[in-house]
KEMIZA-286888 format. One record per residue (C-alpha): x negated, y, z negated. Coordinates in steps of 0.1 Angstrom, whole numbers, plus 5000, padded with zeros to 4 digits. Last residue first. Example, Ala and Ser with C-alpha at 12.3 -4.5 7.8 and 13.67 -1.06 7.14 Angstrom:
BEGIN
486349894929
487749554922
***
This chain:
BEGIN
773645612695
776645542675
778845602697
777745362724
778245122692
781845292692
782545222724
781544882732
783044792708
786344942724
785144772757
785344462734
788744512723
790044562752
788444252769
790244062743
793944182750
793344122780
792243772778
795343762746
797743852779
796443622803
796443342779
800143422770
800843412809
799243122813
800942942783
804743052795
803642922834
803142592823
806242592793
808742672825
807342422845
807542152825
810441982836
809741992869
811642212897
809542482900
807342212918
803942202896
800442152917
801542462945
802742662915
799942582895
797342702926
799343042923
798943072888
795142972893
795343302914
797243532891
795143412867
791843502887
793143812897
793843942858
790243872850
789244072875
790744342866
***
């Protein structure tokens, strides 16, 4: 969750840096989007490793 809050945040500060009017700002906010989505993604699979090596004990 926390993870998710500082995205959302350094989205914001983006949006303050990059006018929704530039050029790039469609591709800007496309890559921190993916990055917050393969951050989750990761942090999944960790607490999942987590897991099973809890498991194992």
């Amino acid at each position: 969750m926390e993870i998710k809050q500082k995205l959302e945040k350094l989205a914001e500060e983006l949006a303050n840096i990059i006018p929704s009017d530039h050029p790039k700002w469609n591709d800007v906010f496309e890559d921190v989007g993916a990055a917050g989505y393969y951050i989750e993604e990761s942090v999944y699979r960790v607490e999942g490793a987590i897991k099973t090596l809890a498991d194992d004990e």
